[in-house]
MARVEX-379062 format. One record per residue (C-alpha): residue in one letter; chain; x, y, z. Coordinates in steps of 0.001 Angstrom, whole numbers, plus 500000, padded with zeros to 6 digits. Layout:
! MARVEX-379062
+----+----+--------+--------+--------+
| aa | ch |      u |      v |      w |
+----+----+--------+--------+--------+
|  a |  A |      X |      Y |      Z |
...
+----+----+--------+--------+--------+
! end
This chain:
! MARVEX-379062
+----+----+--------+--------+--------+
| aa | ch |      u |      v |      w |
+----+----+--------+--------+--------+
|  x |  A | 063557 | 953870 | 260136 |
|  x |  A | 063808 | 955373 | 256588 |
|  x |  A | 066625 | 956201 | 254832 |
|  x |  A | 066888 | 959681 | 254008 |
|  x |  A | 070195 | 960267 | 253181 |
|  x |  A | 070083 | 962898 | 250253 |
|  x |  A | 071580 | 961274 | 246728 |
|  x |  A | 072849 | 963178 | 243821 |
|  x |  A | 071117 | 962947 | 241258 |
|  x |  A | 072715 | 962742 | 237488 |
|  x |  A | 071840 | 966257 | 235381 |
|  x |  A | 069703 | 965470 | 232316 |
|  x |  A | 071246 | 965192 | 229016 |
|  x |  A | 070273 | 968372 | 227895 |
|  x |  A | 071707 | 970032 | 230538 |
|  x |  A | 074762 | 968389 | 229706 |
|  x |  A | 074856 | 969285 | 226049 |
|  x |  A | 074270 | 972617 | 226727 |
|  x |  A | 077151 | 972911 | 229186 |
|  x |  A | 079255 | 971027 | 227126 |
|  x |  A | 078475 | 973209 | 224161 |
|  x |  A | 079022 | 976217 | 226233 |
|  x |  A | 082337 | 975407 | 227336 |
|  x |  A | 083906 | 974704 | 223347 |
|  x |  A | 082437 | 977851 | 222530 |
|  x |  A | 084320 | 979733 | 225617 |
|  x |  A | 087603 | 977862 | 225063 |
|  x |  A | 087323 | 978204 | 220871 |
|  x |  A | 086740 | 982063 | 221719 |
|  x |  A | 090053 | 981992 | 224410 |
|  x |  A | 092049 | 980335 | 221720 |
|  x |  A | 091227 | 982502 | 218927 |
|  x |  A | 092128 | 985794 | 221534 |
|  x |  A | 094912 | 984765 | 223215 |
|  x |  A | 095975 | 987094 | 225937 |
|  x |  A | 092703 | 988964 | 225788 |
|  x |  A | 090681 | 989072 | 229189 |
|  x |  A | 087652 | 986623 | 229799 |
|  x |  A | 085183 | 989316 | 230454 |
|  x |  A | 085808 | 990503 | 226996 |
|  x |  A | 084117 | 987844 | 225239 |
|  x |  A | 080849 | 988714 | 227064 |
|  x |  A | 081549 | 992132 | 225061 |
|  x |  A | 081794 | 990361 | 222025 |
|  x |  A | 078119 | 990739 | 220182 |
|  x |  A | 079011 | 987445 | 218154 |
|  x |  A | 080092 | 985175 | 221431 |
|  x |  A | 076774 | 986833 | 223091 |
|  x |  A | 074973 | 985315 | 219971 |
|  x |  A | 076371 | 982130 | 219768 |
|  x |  A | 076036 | 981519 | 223751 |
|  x |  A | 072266 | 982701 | 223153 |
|  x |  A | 071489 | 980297 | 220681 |
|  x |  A | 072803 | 977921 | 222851 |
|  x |  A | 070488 | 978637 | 225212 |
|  x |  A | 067655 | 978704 | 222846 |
|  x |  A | 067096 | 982272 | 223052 |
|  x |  A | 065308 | 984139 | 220477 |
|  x |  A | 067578 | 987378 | 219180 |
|  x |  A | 066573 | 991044 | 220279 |
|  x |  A | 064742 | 993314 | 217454 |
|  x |  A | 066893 | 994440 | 214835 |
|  x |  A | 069404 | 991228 | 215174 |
|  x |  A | 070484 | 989111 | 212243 |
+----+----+--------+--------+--------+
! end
């Protein structure tokens, strides 16, 4: 009989990059405002920017 037992499989590099890059940029923005609340930094048009770029998403009209 086959084995089908299901076997995680490792993320791709990229994927790991990204997160990894994600989370500096979320713990860089906690450290610099200490007390504030998490949900502000999606508020925060620079964080928004840098967590964009990240993500290799292109800027909306009218955005540096």
């Amino acid at each position: 009989m086959e084995d089908r037992t299901r076997r995680p499989q490792r993320p791709h590099p990229n994927v790991v990059a990204r997160e990894q890059a994600y989370s500096r940029l979320r713990d860089d923005w906690m450290a610099a405002h200490p007390g504030a609340d998490d949900d502000a930094m999606l508020d925060d048009p620079d964080f928004v920017r840098a967590m964009n770029a990240i993500d290799g998403r292109h800027q909306g009209p009218g955005e540096a």
